[in-house]
N, C-alpha and C positions, 0 to 999 in steps of 0.2 A: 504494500500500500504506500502510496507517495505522501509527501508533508500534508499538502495539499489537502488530502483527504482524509485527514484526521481533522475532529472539533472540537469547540468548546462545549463544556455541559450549559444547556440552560438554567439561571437562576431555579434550583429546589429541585433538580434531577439528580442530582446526587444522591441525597437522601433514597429517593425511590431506588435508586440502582444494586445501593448497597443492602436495603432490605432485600430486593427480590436475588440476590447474591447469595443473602445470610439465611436466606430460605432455603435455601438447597441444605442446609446442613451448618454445625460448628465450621469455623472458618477464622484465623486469625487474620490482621489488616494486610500485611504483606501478598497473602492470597486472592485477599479480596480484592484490589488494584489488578491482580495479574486475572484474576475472573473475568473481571469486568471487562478487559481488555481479549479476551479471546473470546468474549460474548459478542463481543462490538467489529469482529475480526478485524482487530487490529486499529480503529476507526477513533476507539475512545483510549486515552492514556491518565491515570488518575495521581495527581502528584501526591507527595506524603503529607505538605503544606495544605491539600482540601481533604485528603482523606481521614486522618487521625481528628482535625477539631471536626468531620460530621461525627464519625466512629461514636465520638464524648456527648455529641451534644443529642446522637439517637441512645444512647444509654441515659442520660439525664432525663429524658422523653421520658424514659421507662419502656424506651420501643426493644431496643436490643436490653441482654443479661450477656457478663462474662464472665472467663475463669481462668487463671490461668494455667497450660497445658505443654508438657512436650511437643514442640512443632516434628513435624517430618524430618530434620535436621538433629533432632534432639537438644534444642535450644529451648526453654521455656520462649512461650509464645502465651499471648492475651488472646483469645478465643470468643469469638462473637455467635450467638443464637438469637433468633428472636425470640421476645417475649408473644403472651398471648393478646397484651395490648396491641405489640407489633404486628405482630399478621394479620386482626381485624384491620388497625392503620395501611398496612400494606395494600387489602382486597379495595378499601375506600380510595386510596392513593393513583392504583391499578388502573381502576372506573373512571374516575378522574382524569388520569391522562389518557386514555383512548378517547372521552368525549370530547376533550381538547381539541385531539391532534384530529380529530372527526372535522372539528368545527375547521379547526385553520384549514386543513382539505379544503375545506369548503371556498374559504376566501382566496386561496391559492390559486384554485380551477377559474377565480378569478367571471364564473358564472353569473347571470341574470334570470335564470331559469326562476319561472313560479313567484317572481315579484314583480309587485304592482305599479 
């Protein structure tokens, strides 16, 4: 994938990204950056600087819980799950941006169809 073709997140996609990440399962932050990134093949890059203060401020939420754990490396690693707050937050979040991205669709296609 070229420079080019990678972007910026928009303003409070983040948040969404890294729950439906942490949904899949335990996951420490380091993981979750490189998730994201082969979710996005390759498209989204997450730097340490947005990722660790969401990581804080969705466990402050009380959206994610952690622990800390042997990573894969055998390095104690902080380990992310959601809570049950979190995944009701996350199915709301979900809805949310597909009627969004519905609606900008809309204004994109740039249409007049069905107005008066």
């Amino acid at each position: 994938m070229k420079t080019q073709d990678k972007f910026d997140l928009p303003q409070g996609t983040l948040d969404l990204l890294i729950m439906r990440v942490v949904a899949l399962g335990p996951i420490h932050g380091y993981a979750i950056a490189q998730r994201i990134q082969q979710m996005s093949r390759e498209a989204l890059q997450v730097q340490q600087g947005s990722l660790y203060p969401a990581l804080h401020r969705l466990e402050y939420k009380k959206l994610l819980a952690s622990n800390w754990e042997l990573s894969e490396t055998g390095r104690e690693a902080k380990f992310y799950e959601l809570t049950v707050k979190g995944r009701a937050h996350l199915e709301v979040e979900t809805e949310n941006w597909k009627r969004l991205t519905d609606v900008v669709g809309l204004i994109l296609k740039g249409t007049l169809e069905g107005l008066s």
